[in-house]
C-alpha positions as CSV (number, residue, x, y, z in Angstrom):
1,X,11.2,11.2,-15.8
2,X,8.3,13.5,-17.5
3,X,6.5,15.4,-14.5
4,X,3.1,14.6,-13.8
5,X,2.1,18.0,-14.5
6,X,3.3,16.9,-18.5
7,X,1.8,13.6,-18.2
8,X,-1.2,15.1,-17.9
9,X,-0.9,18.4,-20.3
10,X,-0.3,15.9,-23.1
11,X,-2.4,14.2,-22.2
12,X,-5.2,16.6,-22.0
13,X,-4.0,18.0,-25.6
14,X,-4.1,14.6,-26.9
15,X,-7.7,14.5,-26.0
16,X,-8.8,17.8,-26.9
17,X,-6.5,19.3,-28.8
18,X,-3.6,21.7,-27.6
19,X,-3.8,24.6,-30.6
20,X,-7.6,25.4,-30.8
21,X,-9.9,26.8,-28.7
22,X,-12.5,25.5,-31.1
23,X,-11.6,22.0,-30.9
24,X,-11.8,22.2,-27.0
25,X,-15.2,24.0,-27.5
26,X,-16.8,20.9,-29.4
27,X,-15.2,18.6,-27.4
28,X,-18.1,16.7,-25.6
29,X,-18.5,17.8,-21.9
30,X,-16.8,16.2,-19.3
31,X,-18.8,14.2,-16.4
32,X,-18.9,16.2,-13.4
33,X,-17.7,13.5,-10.3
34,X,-19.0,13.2,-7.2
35,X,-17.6,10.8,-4.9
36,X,-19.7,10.1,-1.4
37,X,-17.4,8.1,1.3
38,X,-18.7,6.7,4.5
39,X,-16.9,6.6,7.3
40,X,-17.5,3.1,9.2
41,X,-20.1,2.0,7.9
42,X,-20.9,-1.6,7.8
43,X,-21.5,-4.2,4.6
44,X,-24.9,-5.1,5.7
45,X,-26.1,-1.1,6.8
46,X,-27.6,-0.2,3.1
47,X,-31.4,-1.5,1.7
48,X,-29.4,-3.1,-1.4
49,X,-27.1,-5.2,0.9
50,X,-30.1,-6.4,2.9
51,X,-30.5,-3.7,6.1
52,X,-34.1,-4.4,7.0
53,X,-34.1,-1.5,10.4
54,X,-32.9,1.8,8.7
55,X,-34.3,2.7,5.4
56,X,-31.3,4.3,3.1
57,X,-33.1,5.0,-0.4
58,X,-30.8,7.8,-1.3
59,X,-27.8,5.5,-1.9
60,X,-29.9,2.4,-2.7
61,X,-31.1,4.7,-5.6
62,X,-27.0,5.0,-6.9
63,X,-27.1,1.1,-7.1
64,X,-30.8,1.0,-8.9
65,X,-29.9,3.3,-10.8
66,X,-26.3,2.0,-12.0
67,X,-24.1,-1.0,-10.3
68,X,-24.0,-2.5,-6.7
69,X,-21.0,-4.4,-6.5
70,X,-21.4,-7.2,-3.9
71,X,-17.5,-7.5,-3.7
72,X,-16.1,-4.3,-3.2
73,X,-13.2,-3.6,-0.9
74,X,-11.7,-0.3,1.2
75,X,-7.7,-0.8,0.4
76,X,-7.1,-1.2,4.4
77,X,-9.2,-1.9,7.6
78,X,-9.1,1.5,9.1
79,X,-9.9,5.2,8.5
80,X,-6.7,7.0,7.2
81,X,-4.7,5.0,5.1
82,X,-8.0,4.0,3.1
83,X,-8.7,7.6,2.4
84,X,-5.1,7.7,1.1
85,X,-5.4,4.6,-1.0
86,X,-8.4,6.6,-2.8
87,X,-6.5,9.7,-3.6
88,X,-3.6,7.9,-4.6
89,X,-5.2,5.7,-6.6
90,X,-2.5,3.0,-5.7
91,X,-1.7,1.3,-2.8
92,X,-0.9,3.3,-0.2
93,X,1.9,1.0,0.9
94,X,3.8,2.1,-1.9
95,X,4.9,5.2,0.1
96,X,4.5,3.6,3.6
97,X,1.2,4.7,4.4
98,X,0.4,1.9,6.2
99,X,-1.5,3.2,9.9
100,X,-3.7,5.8,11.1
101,X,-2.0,9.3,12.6
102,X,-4.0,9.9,15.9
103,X,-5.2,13.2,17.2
104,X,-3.4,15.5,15.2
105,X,-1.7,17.2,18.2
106,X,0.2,13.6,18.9
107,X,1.1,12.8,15.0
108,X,4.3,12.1,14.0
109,X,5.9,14.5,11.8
110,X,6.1,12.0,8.7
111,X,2.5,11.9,8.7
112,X,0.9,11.9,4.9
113,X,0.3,11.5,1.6
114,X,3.4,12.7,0.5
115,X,3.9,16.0,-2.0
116,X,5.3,14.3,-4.7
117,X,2.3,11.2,-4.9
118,X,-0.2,13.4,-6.8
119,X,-3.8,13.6,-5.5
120,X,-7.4,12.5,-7.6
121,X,-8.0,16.3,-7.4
122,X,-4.9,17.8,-8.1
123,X,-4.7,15.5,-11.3
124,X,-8.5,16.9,-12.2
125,X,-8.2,20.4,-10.9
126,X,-4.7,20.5,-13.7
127,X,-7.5,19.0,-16.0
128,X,-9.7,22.3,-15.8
129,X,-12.3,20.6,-12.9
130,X,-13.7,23.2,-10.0
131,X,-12.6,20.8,-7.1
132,X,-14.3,21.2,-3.4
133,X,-13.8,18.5,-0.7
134,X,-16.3,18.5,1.9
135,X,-15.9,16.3,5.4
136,X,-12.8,14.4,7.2
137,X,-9.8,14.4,5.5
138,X,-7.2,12.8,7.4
139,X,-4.2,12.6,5.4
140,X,-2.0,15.2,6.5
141,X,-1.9,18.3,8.8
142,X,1.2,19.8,8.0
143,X,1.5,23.4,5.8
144,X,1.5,21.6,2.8
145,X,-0.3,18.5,3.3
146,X,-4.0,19.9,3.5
147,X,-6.9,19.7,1.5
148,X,-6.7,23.5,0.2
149,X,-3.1,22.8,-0.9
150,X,-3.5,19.2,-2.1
151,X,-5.7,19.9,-5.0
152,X,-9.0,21.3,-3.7
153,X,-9.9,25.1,-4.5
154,X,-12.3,24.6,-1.7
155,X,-12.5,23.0,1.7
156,X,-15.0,22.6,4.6
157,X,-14.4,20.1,7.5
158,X,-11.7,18.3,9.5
159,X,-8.5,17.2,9.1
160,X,-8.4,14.5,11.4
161,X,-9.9,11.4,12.2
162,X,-13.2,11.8,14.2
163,X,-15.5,15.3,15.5
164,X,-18.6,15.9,17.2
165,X,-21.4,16.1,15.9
166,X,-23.1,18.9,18.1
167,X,-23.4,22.4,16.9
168,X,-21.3,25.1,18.5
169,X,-19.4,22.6,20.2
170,X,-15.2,23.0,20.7
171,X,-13.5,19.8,19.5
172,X,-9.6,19.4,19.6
173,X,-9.8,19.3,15.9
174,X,-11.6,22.5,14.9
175,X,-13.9,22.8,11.9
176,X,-11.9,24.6,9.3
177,X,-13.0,26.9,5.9
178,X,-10.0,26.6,3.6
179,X,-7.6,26.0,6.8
180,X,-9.3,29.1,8.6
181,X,-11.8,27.8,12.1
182,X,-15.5,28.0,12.1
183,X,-18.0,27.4,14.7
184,X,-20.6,25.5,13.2
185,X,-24.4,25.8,13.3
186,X,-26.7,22.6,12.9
187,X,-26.1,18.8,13.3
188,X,-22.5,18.4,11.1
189,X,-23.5,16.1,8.4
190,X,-26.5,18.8,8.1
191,X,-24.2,21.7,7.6
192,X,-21.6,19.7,5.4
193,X,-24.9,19.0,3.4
194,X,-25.3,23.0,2.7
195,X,-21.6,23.6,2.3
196,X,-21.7,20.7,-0.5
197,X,-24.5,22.2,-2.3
198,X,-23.5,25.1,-2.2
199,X,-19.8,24.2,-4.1
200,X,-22.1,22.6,-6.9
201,X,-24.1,25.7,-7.2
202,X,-21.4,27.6,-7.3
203,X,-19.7,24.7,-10.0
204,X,-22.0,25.3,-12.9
205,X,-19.8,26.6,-15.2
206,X,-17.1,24.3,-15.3
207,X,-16.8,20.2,-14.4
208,X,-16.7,19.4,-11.1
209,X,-15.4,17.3,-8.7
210,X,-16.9,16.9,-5.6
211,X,-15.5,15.0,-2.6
212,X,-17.8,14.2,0.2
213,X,-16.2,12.6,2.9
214,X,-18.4,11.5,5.8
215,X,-17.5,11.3,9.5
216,X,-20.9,9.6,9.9
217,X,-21.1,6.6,11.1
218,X,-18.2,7.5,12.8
219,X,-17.9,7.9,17.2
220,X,-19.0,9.4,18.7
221,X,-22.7,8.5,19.1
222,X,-23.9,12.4,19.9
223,X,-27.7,12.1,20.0
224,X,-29.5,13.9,17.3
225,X,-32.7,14.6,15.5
226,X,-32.7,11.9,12.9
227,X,-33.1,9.3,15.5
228,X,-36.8,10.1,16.5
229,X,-37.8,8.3,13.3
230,X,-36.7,5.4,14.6
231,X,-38.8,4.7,18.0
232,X,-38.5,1.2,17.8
233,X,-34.9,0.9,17.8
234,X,-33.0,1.5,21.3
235,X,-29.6,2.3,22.3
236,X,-26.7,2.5,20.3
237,X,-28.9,1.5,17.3
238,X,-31.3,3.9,17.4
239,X,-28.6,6.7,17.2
240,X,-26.6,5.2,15.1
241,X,-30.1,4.8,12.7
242,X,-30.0,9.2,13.0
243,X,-26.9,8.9,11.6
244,X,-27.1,7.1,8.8
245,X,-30.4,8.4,8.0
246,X,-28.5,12.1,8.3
247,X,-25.8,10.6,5.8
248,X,-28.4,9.1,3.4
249,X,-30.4,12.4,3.4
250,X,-27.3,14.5,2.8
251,X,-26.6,12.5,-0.1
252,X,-30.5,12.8,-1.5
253,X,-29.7,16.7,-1.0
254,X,-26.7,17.0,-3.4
255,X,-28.1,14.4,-5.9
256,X,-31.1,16.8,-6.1
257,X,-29.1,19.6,-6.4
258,X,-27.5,18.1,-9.5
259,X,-30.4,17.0,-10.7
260,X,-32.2,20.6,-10.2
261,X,-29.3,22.0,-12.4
262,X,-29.9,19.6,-15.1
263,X,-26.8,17.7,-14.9
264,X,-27.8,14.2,-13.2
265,X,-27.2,12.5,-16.5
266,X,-23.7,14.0,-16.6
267,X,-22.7,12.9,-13.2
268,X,-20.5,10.1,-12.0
269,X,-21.9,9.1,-8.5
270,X,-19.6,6.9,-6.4
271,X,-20.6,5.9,-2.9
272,X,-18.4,3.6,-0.8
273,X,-17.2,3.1,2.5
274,X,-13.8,3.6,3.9
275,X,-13.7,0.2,6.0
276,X,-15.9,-2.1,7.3
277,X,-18.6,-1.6,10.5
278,X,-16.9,-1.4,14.3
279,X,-19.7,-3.1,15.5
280,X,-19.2,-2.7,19.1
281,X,-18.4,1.2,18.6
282,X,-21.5,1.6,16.8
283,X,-23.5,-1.0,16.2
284,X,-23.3,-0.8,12.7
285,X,-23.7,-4.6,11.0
286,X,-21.1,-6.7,8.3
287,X,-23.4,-9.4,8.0
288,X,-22.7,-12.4,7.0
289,X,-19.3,-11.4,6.9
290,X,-16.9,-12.2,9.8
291,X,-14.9,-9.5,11.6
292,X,-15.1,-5.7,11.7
293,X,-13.0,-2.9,11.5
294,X,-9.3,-3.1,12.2
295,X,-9.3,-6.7,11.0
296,X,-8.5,-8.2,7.5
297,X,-11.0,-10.6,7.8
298,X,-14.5,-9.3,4.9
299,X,-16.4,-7.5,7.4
300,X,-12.9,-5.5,8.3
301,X,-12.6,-4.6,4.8
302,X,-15.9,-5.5,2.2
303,X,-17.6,-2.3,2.1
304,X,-21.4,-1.3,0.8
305,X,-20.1,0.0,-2.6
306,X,-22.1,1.6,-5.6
307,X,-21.8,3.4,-8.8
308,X,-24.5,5.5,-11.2
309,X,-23.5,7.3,-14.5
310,X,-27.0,7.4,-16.1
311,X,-26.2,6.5,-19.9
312,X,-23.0,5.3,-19.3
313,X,-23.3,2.4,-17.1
314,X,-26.5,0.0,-17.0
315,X,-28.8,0.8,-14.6
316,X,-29.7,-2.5,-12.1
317,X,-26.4,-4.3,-12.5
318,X,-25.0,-6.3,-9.8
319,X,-21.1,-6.6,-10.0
320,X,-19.9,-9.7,-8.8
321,X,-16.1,-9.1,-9.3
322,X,-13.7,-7.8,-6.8
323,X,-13.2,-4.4,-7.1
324,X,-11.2,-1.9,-4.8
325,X,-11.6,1.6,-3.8
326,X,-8.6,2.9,-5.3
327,X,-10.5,1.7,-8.6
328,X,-12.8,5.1,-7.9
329,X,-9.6,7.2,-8.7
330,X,-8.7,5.2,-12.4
331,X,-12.7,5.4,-13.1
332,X,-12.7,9.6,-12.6
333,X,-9.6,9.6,-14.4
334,X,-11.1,7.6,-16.9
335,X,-14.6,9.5,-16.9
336,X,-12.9,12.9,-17.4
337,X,-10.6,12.2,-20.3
338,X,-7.3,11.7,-18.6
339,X,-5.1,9.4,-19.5
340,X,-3.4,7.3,-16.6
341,X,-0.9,4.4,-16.4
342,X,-2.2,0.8,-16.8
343,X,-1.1,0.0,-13.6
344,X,2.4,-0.5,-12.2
345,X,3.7,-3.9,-12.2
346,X,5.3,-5.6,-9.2
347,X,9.1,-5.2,-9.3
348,X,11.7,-6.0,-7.2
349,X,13.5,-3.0,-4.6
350,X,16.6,-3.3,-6.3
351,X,14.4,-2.8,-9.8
352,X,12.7,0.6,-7.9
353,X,16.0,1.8,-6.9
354,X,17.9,1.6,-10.5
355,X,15.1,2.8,-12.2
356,X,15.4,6.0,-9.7
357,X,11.4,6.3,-7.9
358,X,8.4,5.3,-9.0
359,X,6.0,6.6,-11.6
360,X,3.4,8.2,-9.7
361,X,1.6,9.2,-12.9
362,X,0.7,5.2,-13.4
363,X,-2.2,3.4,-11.0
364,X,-3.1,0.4,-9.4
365,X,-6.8,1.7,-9.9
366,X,-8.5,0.2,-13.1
367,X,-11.1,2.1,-14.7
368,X,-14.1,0.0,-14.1
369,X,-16.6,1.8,-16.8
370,X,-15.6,-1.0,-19.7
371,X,-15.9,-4.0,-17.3
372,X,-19.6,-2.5,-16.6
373,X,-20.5,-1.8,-20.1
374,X,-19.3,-5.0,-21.5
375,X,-16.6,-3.9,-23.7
376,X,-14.2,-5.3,-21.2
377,X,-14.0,-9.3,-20.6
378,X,-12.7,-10.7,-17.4
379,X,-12.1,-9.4,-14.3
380,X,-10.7,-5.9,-13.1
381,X,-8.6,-8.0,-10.7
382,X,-6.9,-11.3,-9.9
383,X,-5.4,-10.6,-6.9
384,X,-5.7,-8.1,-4.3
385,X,-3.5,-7.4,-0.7
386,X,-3.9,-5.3,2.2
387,X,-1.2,-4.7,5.1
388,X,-1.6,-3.8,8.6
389,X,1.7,-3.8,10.5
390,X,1.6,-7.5,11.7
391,X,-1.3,-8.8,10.2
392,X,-1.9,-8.9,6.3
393,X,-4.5,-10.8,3.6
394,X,-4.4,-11.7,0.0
395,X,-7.2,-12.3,-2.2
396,X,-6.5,-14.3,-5.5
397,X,-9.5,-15.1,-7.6
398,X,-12.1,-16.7,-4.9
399,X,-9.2,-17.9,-2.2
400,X,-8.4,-15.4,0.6
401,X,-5.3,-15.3,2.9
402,X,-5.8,-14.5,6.4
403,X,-3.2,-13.7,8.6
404,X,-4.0,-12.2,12.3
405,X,-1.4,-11.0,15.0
406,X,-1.7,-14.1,17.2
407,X,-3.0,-17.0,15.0
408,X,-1.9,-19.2,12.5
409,X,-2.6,-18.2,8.7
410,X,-5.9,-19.3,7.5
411,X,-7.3,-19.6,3.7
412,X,-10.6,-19.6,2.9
413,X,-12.7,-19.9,0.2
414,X,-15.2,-17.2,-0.5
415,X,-17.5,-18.6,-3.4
416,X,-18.4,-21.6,-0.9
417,X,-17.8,-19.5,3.0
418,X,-18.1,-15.9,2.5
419,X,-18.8,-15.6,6.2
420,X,-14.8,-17.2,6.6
421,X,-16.3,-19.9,9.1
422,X,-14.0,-22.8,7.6
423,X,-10.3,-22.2,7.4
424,X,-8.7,-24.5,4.9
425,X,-5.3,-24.1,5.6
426,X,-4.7,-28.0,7.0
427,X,-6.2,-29.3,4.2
428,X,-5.1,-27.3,1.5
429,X,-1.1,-26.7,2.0
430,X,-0.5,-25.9,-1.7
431,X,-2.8,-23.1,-2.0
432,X,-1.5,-21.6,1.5
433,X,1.7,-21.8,-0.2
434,X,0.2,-20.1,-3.2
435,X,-1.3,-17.3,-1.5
436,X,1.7,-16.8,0.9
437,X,3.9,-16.9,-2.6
438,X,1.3,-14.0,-4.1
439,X,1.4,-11.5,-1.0
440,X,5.5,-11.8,-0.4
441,X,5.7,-11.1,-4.1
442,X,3.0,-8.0,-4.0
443,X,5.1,-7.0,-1.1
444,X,8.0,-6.2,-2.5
445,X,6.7,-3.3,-4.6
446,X,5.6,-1.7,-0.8
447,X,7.3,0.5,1.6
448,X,7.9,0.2,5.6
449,X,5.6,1.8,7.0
450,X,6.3,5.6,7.4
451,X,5.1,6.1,11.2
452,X,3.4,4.1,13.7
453,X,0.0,5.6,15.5
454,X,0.9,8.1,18.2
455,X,-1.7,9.7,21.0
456,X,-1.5,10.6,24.6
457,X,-0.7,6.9,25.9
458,X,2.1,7.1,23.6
459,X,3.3,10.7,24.1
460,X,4.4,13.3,27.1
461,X,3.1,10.6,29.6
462,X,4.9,9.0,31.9
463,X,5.5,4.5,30.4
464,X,3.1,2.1,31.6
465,X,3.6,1.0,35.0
466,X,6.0,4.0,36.6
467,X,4.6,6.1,38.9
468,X,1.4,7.8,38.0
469,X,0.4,5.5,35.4
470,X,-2.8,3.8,36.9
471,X,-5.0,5.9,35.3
472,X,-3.3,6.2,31.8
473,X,-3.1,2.2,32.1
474,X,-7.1,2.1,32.3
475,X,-7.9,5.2,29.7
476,X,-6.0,2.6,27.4
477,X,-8.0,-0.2,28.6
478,X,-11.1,1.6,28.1
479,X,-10.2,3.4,24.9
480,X,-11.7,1.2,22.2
481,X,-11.6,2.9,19.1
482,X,-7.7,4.5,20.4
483,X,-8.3,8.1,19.6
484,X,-6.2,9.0,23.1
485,X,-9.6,9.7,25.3
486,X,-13.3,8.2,26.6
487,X,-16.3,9.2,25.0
488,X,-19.3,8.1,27.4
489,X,-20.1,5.6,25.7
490,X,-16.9,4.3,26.7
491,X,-16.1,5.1,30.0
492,X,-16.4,2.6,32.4
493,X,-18.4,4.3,35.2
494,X,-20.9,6.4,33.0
495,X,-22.8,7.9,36.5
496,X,-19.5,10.2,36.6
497,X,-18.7,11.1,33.1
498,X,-20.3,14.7,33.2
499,X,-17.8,15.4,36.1
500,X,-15.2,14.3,35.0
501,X,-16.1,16.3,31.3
502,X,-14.9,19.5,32.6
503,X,-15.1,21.5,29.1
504,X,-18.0,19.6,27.9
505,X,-16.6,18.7,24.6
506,X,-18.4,14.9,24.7
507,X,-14.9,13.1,26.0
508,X,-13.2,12.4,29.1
509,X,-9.6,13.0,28.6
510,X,-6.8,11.9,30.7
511,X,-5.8,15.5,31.9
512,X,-9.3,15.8,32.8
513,X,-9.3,12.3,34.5
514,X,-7.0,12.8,36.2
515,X,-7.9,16.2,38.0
516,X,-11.0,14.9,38.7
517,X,-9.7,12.2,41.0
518,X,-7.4,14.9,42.3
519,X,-10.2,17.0,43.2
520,X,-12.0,14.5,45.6
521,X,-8.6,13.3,46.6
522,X,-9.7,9.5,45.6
523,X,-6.8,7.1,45.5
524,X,-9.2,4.7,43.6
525,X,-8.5,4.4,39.6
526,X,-11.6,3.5,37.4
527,X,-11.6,0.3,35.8
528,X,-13.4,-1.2,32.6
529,X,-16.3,-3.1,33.3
């Protein structure tokens, strides 16, 4: 099988022309690409998609200004293997990455995108694209695995899957430069707003391709300066309203940037978020959808999700399709001139195995710039599936398949209940059967998944209910978002929490709970309220 190094060479010479310089000189000049992710932010948090308490023109603007598409999806319910479904531009299943890692300390060793499934910015950097990935990465740690060696010439942030916000402060996961530590200066999502200007700046010359991947809205809730603006708001509203106002302004920084340098008109802006709101976490809102993140019901996975190419796709369009993040990934492709596999059809295992691996060069991304323009009839998709260990969902046409860890399945149907309120599944045993038929036929084409979540409940600690175990046993009660430790938000008897915080890194961790019992020689455990 061709390489998809040659894939792309010939297909880059196909475009351009492989034998004179001229002919790449006069070729028209490729889009820059800038794609802005989110990090748990809910469907109902942005102006366009009715937020009425936090005022986000910056990325209302992207969906003025080009589409909003009222039905697009993250390709799974939580933080890592999204991210991976984006860079893949294929479900991530199809090389088992299925969960989320943990603190990278506790990960297991098979943890990532592998090697040989290329990335979105290898495939552009190979293309001649300046590449710089600012923000959370989270999918992979190992030499090998990391941004600066996946693709990006250029990397400032975090490899794992949540940081502080605070300036100066330690985390577990330290702020990196190209894999080297930094201590950082302002509020985060303020400095990876410099770091991301100053990649374009330093882009002129060439196409770009800028990745900007929030932890904002992300835990934990650090106070900051943003929330001032917002005196009517209270709680974990009002801070998560700093947030997202940081996030929003961030964005209104680079898009100025661009558009200071001339080259608005030649940008492809994508904004989504990588799964839906954690309401209780953060107070972020899915409304009217049902669920939140880590579930497959909408508000688990229907994301706020926009797109702007100024000539290129008509401004004030609402996109009433499906669409699915890995679609982002087909669409740069598309956008810069590379040529990309149709998609690759569902086959059997025993069809994968004889015909050796699978074509990584191919997508399950579509390039959505036709459908938007009209050139393209239809939709960009009939079907779509997600997979999370024991509990999956299928969506065909307007019909969605619902299956939980501890309930029955349930169908809905989304043109009449997007909220999910009415589960059809009694009364309509044929199109169970029909959805149940699509997903076991989607999952054949998918891989076990490659590791399980590992932290400190899981790892060098003694199993629930031996000896010692009281207070791991209530850490893990506590621990809502399961990132191995208490943010105060969290823990269950907040009067204590700056005690027990003996580095003063914003989390309570079970070493540290632990000694601090120890120290007033208390045989009580805490509890969650």
């Amino acid at each position: 099988m061709r390489t998809n190094r040659t894939i792309l060479l010939i297909s880059f010479a196909a475009l351009f022309g492989s034998e004179s310089h001229c002919a790449i000189a006069d070729a028209p000049k490729r889009p820059n690409i800038v794609i802005f992710l989110a990090d748990d932010l809910g469907y109902a948090d942005i102006g366009v998609n009715g937020c009425k308490d936090i005022p986000t023109p910056n990325i209302d603007t992207i969906a003025k200004n080009g589409v909003r598409f009222t039905d697009g999806y993250a390709t799974h319910c939580v933080c890592s293997p999204s991210r991976a479904g984006l860079m893949s531009g294929m479900y991530q299943h199809r090389f088992g990455f299925e969960h989320n890692s943990g603190p990278e300390r506790f990960a297991d060793p098979n943890f990532g995108q592998p090697r040989e499934v290329p990335t979105l910015a290898e495939k552009l950097k190979e293309a001649g694209y300046a590449t710089g990935m600012i923000g959370k990465w989270h999918i992979g740690f190992k030499e090998g695995l990391r941004p600066q060696e996946r693709g990006f010439d250029y990397h400032y942030g975090f490899l794992s899957g949540a940081h502080t916000y605070l300036a100066g402060r330690q985390d577990n996961d330290p702020i990196v430069r190209n894999g080297q530590p930094v201590k950082t200066t302002k509020y985060l999502t303020d400095e990876f707003a410099d770091e991301a200007i100053g990649f374009v700046e330093r882009s002129k010359d060439k196409p770009f391709f800028l990745y900007f991947a929030f932890n904002a809205v992300h835990s934990p809730m650090d106070e900051n300066a943003y929330q001032d603006r917002f005196p009517e708001l209270t709680g974990k509203r009002k801070i998560f309203a700093g947030m997202l106002t940081g996030l929003d302004t961030a964005i209104g920084r680079v898009m100025a940037k661009v558009r200071e340098m001339g080259e608005e008109d030649n940008t492809l802006f994508i904004f989504y978020s990588d799964n839906g709101g954690p309401t209780s976490d953060n107070s972020s809102l899915n409304t009217p959808l049902r669920g939140f993140k880590g579930q497959m019901f909408e508000g688990g996975i229907r994301v706020p999700f926009a797109m702007q190419w100024n000539g290129h796709i008509p401004a004030g369009q609402t996109y009433r399709e499906m669409v699915m993040g890995f679609d982002c990934h087909a669409t740069a492709l598309a956008a810069a001139g590379i040529e990309s596999g149709p998609g690759i059809q569902p086959v059997s295992e025993d069809q994968e195995r004889q015909a050796g691996e699978p074509s990584w060069g191919q997508l399950d991304g579509v390039n959505l710039i036709p459908y938007l323009t009209g050139q393209q009839t239809g939709r960009p998709h009939d079907q779509l599936f997600w997979r999370a260990g024991q509990q999956h969902a299928a969506r065909v046409g307007d019909w969605k398949l619902v299956n939980t860890r501890i309930e029955p399945p349930m169908i809905f149907n989304l043109k009449e209940d997007i909220s999910e309120s009415k589960d059809l599944a009694a009364t309509q045993p044929e199109k169970l059967k029909e959805l149940q038929t699509a997903f076991a036929e989607w999952e054949k084409i998918t891989k076990p998944a490659q590791w399980t979540r590992q932290d400190g409940r899981t790892q060098a600690y003694p199993a629930k209910g031996k000896a010692g175990s009281r207070i791991q046993d209530a850490l893990r009660n506590a621990d809502r978002n399961a990132d191995g430790k208490l943010s105060r938000e969290e823990y269950p008897q907040p009067g204590i929490f700056n005690a027990v915080d003996a580095d003063k890194d914003g989390f309570a961790t079970l070493e540290e709970i632990r000694a601090y019992y120890q120290s007033i020689r208390s045989k009580a455990s805490f509890r969650k309220d």
